[in-house]
C-alpha positions in Angstrom: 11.1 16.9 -5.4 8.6 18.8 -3.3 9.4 18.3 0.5 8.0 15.6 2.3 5.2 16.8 5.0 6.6 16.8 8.5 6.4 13.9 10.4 3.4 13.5 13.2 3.7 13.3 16.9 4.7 9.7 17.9 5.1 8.3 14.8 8.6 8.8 13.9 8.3 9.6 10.3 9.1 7.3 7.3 6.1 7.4 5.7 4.9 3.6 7.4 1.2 2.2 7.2 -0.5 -0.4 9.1 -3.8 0.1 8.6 -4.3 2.9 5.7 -2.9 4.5 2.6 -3.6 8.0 1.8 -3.1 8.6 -2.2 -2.8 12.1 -3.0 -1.0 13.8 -5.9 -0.5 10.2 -7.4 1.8 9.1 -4.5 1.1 6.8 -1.2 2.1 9.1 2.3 4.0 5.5 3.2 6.3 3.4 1.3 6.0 0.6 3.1 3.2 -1.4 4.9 3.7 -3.2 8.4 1.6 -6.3 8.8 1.2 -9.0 11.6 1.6 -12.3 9.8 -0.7 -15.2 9.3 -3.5 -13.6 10.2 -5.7 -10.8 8.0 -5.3 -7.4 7.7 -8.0 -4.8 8.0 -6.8 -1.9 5.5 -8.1 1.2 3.5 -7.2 3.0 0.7 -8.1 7.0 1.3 -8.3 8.7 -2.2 -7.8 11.8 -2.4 -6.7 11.8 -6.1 -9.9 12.0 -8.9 -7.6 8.9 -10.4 -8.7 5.0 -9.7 -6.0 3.2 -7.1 -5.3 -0.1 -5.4 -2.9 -1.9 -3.7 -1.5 -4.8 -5.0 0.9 -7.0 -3.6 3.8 -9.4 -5.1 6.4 -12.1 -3.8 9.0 -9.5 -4.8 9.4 -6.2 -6.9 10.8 -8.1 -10.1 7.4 -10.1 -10.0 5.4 -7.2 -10.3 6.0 -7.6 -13.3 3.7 -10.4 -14.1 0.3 -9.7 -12.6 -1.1 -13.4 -12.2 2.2 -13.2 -9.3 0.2 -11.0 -7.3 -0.5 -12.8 -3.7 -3.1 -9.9 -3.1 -5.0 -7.2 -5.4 -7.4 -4.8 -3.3 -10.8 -3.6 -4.7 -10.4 -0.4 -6.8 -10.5 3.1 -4.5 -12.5 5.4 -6.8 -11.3 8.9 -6.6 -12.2 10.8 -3.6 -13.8 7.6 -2.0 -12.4 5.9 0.8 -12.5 2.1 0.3 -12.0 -0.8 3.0 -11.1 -4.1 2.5 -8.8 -7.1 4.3 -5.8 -8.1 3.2 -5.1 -12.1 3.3 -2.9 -13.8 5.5 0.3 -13.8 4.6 3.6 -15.2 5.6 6.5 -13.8 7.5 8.4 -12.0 5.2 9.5 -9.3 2.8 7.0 -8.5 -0.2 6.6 -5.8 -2.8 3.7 -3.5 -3.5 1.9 -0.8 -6.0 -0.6 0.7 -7.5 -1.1 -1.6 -10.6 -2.4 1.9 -12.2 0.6 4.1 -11.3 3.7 2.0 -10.7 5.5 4.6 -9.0 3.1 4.2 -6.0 5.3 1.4 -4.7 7.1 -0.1 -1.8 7.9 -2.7 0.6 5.4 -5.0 2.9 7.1 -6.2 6.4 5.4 -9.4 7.5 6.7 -10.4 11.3 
């Protein structure tokens, strides 16, 4: 697996978004998303790939299964676009999300 780029000043690494995913190389730079709960969420999708992406988010990753589970479904990112859009309130919590184009674009969402 190709090496994973170096982390930035501050951040600590981990690959951890709280306000943007960058898809490049069909892959998110973060595999998981940090939001405040019960309140929305700001967020954009930078696309760097010529593929379509979006973020969708489930209860749990054996849920993502079923797409009418989904508590949240962005607007498509066209590629090379950069799309905004808010993410609803959600509850304190652990949830699950992808790219409902690309499984493997995945991870976890940390509500608190």
């Amino acid at each position: 697996a190709p090496e994973p780029p170096p982390a930035t000043e501050g951040g600590g690494g981990g690959g951890v978004a709280t306000d943007t995913l960058v898809a490049a190389d069909t892959s998110f730079d973060a595999d998981t998303i940090e939001l405040k709960a019960n309140r929305p969420t700001d967020f954009t999708i930078d696309n760097q790939d010529s593929a379509l992406h979006n973020l969708v988010i489930y209860p749990s990753e054996e849920e993502a299964t079923d797409p009418s589970s989904a508590l949240f479904k962005s607007p498509d990112a066209t590629g090379g676009t950069t799309t905004e859009f808010t993410i609803d309130p959600l509850k304190k919590g652990e949830y699950y999300f992808n790219c409902q184009y690309h499984a493997n674009m995945n991870g976890n969402v940390e509500v608190t």
